[in-house]
C-alpha positions as CSV (number, residue, x, y, z in Angstrom):
1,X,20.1,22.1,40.7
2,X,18.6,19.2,38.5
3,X,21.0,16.6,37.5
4,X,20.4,13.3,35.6
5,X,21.8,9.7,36.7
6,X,22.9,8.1,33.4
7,X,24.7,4.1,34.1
8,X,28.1,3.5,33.0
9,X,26.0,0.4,31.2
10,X,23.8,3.0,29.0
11,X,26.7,5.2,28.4
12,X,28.3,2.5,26.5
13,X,25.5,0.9,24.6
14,X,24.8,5.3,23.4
15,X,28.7,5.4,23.0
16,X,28.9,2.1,21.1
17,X,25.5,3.0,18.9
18,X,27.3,7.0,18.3
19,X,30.2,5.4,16.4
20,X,28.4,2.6,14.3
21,X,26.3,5.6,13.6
22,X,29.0,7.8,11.9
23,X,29.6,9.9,10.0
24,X,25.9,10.7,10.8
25,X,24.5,11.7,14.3
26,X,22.7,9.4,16.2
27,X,20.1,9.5,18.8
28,X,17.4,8.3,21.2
29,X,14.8,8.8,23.5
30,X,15.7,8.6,27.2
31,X,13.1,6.8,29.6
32,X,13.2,7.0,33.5
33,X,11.5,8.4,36.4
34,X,13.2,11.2,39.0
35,X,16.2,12.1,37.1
36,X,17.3,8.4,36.8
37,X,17.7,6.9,32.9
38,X,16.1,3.6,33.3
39,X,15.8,2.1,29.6
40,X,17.4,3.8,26.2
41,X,15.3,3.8,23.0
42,X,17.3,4.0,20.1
43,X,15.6,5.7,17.3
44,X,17.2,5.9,13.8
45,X,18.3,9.8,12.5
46,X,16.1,10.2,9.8
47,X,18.2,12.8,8.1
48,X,21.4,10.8,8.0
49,X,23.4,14.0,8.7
50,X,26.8,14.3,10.3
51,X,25.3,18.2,11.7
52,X,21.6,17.2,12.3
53,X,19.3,14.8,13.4
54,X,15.8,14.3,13.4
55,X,13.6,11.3,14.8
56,X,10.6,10.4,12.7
57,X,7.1,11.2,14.0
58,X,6.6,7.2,14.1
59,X,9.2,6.5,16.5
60,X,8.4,9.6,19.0
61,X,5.2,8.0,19.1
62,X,6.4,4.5,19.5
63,X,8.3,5.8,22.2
64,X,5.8,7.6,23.9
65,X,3.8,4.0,24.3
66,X,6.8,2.2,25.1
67,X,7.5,4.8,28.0
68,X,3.8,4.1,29.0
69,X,3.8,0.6,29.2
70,X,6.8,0.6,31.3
71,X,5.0,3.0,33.8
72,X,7.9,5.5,32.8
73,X,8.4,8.9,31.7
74,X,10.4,10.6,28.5
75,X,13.0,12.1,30.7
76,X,15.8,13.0,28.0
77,X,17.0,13.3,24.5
78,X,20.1,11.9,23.5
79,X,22.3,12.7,20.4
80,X,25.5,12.7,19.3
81,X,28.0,14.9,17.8
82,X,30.5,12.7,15.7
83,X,32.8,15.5,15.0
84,X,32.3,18.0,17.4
85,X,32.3,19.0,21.2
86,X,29.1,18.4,23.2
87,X,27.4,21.3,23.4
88,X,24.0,22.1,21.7
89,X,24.2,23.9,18.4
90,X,21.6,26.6,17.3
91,X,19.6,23.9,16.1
92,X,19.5,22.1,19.0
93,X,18.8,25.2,20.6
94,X,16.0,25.6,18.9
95,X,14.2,22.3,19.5
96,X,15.5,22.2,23.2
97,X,12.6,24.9,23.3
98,X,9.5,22.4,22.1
99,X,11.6,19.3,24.2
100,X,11.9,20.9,27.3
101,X,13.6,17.8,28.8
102,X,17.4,17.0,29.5
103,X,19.4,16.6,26.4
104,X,22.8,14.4,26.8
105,X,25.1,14.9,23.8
106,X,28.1,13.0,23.2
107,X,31.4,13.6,21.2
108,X,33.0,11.7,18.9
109,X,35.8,13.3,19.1
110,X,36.0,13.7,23.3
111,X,34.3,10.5,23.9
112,X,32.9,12.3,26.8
113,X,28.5,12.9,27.8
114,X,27.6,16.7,28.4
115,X,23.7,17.3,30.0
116,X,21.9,20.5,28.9
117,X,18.5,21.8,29.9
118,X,17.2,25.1,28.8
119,X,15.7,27.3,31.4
120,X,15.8,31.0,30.6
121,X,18.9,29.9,29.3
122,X,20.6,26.9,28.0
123,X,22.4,25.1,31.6
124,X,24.7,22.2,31.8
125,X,23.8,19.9,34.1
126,X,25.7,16.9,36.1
127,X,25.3,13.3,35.1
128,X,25.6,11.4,37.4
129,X,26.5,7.2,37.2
């Protein structure tokens, strides 16, 4: 079973960045290598939506050279939720299929990290500190 291994460090800078980010949903890019988050790219939700998010072509991009330069891979996506549970909605769904990476999603309302990946079906995974 895959997990990821997500610092009690990271969790607070994405928990801290989630509510300066409301009412809209925040996210970021996840670098690492083996299941271990090693650096957090914070990207800015281009859609400013409290129900969506979506990170502009320039920053995936950005990200992909910043992973590169630090000799690591995109291991994750990371979004938050400000007023709802974590669990992916249909949308996430959707792009979970064309990011097939672990997604972390954190509530505003729990305070609490959930870790999905889609297989044949969408799978919560442990995170680990």
């Amino acid at each position: 079973m895959q997990k990821i291994i997500l610092s009690q460090s990271d969790k607070k800078i994405l928990a801290e960045y989630s509510e300066n980010q409301k009412p809209n949903e925040s996210c970021a890019i996840l670098f690492g290598k083996d299941n271990q988050v090693l650096d957090l790219f914070l990207t800015e939700n281009i859609e400013e939506s409290p129900v969506n998010f979506t990170i502009s072509n320039k920053q995936l991009i950005e990200g992909y050279k910043i992973a590169e330069e630090k000799k690591l891979e995109v291991i994750g996506i990371f979004h938050s939720h400000p007023d709802s549970d974590a669990f992916p909605s249909n949308t996430d769904k959707k792009f979970m299929q064309s990011n097939p990476v672990v997604w972390i999603i954190y509530s505003g309302i729990n305070k609490n990290f959930k870790a999905f990946l889609l297989e044949s079906d969408i799978i919560e995974i442990p995170i680990i500190e």
